[in-house]
N, C-alpha and C positions, 0 to 999 in steps of 0.2 A: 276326301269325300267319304272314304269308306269307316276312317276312325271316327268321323262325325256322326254316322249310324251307330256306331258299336256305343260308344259316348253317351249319346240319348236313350238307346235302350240301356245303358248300366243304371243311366241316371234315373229312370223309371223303374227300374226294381227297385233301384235303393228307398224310392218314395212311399213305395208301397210298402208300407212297414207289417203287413200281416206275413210275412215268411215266417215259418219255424227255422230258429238256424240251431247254430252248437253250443249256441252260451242259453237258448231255451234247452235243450235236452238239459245240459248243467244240470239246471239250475231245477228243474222237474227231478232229475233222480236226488238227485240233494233231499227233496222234498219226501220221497218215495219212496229210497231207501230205508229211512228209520220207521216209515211205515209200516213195512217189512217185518222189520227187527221185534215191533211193539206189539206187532196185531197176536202172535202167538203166545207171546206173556200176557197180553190182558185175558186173551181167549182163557187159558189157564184159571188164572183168577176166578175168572166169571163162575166156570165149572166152581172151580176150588169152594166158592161163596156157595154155589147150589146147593152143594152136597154136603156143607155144612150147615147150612139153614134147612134140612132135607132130615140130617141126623139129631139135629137140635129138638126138630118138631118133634121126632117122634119119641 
């Protein structure tokens, strides 16, 4: 009786496929990592291009 409850509430989480589990975090920092990595060399750039189209002008 009592594995029969345990059983049907497993089998309803499993159903419910909105959890975040550990193969989501993964696969988010995968994502979010070179994020990371990229945002400060473009930032650079960006600057970089200003301040050259800034000295060019003048």
């Amino acid at each position: 009786m009592m594995w029969t409850k345990r059983k049907s509430r497993r089998n309803r989480k499993r159903q419910t496929g909105d959890r975040y589990n550990f193969s989501d975090f993964i696969v988010d920092a995968l994502f979010f990592v070179p994020e990371l990595i990229m945002y400060p060399l473009r930032l650079l750039l960006w600057v970089g291009r200003g301040i050259g189209r800034f000295f060019d002008w003048l």
